[in-house]
C-alpha positions in Angstrom: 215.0 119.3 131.0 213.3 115.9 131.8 211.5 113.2 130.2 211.7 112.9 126.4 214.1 115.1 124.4 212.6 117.2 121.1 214.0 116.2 118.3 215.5 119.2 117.3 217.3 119.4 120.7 219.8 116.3 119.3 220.0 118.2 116.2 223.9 118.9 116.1 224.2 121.9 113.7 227.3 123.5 115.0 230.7 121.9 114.5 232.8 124.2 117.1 231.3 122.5 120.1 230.2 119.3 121.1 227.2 117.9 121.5 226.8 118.0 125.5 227.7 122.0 124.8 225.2 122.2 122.2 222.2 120.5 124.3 222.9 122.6 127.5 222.8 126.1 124.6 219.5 124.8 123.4 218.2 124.3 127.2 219.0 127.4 127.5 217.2 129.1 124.3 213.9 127.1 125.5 214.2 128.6 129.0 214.4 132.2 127.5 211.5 131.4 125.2 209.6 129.9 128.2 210.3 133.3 130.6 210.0 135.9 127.5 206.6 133.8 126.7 205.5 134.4 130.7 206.8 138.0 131.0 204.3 138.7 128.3 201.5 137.7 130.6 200.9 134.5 129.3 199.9 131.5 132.1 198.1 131.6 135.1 198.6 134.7 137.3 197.7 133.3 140.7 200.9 134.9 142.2 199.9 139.0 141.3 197.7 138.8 144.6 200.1 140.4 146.9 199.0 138.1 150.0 200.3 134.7 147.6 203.6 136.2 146.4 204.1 137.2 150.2 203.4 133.5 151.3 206.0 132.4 148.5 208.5 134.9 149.9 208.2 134.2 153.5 208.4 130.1 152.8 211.7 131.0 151.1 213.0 132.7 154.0 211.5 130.1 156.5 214.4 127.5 156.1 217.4 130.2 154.5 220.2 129.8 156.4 219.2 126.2 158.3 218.5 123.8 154.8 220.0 125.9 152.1 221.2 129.7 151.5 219.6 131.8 149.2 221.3 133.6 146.3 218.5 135.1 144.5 214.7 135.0 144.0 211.6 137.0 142.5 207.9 136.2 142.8 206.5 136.9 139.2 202.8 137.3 138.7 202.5 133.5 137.0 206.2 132.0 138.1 208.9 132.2 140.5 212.9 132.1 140.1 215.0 130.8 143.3 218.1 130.4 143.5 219.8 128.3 146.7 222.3 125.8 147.4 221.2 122.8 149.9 223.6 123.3 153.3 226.4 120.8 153.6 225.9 120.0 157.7 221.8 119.9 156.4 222.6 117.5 153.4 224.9 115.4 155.5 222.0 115.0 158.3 219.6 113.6 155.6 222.2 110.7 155.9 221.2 107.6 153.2 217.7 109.3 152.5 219.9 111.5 149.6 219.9 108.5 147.8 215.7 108.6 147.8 215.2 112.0 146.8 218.2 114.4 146.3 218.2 117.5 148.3 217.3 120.2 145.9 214.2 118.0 145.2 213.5 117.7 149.1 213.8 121.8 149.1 212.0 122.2 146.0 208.5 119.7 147.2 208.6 121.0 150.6 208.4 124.8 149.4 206.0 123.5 146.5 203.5 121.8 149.1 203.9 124.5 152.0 202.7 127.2 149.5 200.1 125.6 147.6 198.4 124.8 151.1 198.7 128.0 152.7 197.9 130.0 149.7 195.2 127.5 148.6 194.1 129.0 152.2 194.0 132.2 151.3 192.4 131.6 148.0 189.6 129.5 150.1 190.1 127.0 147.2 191.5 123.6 147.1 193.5 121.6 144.6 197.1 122.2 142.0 198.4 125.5 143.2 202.1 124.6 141.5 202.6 122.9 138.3 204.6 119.9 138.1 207.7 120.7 136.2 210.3 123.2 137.1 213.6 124.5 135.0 216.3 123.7 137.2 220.1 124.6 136.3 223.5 123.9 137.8 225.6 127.1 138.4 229.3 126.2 137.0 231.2 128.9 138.1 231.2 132.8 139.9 230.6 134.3 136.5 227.7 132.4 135.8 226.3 132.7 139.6 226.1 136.8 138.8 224.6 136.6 135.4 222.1 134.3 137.0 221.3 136.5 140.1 220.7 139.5 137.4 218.8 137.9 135.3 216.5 136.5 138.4 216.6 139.9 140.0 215.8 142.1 136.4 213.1 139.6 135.9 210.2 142.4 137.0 212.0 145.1 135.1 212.0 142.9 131.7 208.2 142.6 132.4 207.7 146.0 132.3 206.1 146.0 136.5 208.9 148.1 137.3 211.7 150.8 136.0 214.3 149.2 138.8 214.8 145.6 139.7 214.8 146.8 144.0 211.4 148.6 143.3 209.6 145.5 143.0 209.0 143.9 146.2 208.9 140.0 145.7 212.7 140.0 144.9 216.1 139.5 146.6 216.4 143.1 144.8 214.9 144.7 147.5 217.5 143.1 150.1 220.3 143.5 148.0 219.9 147.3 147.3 219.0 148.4 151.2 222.2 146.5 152.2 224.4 146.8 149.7 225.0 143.2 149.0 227.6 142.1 146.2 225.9 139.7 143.8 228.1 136.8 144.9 227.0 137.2 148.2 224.3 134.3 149.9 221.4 136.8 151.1 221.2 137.3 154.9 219.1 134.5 156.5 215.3 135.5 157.1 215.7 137.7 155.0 212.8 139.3 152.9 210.0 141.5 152.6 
């Protein structure tokens, strides 16, 4: 979370962990509410157009395996889930300019600006495409990297757009399935649709 803090987020009401604990729990309950809230329907649903969630999915996969590898992802209707990790040799190239905009923020605007152009070009329409914020999470450990990657990849199915997560075809699902990839696995670069 960024900018100014709710109130209740500083609210302390459990006494068997500490505070830092207890923001990072609440983080989490206001990401669930945010995803339940969009699963529902709720937002702008630029992103059901096939030909838009195929030009999210293909920027993902233009730099995968050259600027960052990719874990997970799934192109929702009215949102997107991603999860990467920056390269080290592409990280250490950026050289000083880390210290001006961190890599996952370089990753993050360059996707961002790439697909509001080309799908504003599809849309024959100008303007926002993206809004500005974004939910972004550190992974701490493996058993949080696969409870991540499942709950990315089950997005579709806890829609209700699909019975399977693989069935829905804007997700690392689809990859995963056909090639039999274990969760903690990076997906093959280029990979996709």
């Amino acid at each position: 979370m960024s900018g100014i803090e709710p109130s209740w987020l500083n609210r302390h009401a459990r006494t068997d962990i500490s505070i830092q604990d207890w923001k990072i729990l609440q983080a989490k309950r206001l990401f669930a509410r945010t995803d339940e809230w969009l699963d529902r329907g709720a937002g702008v649903r630029l992103l059901e157009d096939p030909r838009l969630a195929a030009v999210v999915v293909d920027a993902i996969n233009h730099f995968a395996g050259q600027r960052y590898d990719v874990w997970a992802f799934v192109v929702m209707p009215n949102h997107l889930h991603w999860l990467f990790r920056a390269r080290d040799d592409w990280v250490a190239r950026l050289g000083d300019g880390i210290k001006k905009r961190p890599s996952r923020e370089r990753i993050m605007h360059t996707l961002k600006l790439h697909t509001s152009l080309e799908c504003n070009k599809v849309r024959g329409q100008a303007g926002t495409f993206w809004q500005d914020e974004s939910y972004d999470h550190c992974v701490r450990d493996e058993e949080e990297l696969g409870r991540i990657i499942e709950y990315i990849e089950m997005n579709p199915v806890r829609a209700g757009l699909v019975r399977e997560a693989h069935q829905w075809p804007y997700s690392s699902a689809v990859l995963r399935k056909a090639k039999n990839l274990a969760l903690h696995e990076p997906l093959p670069c280029g990979a996709g649709r």
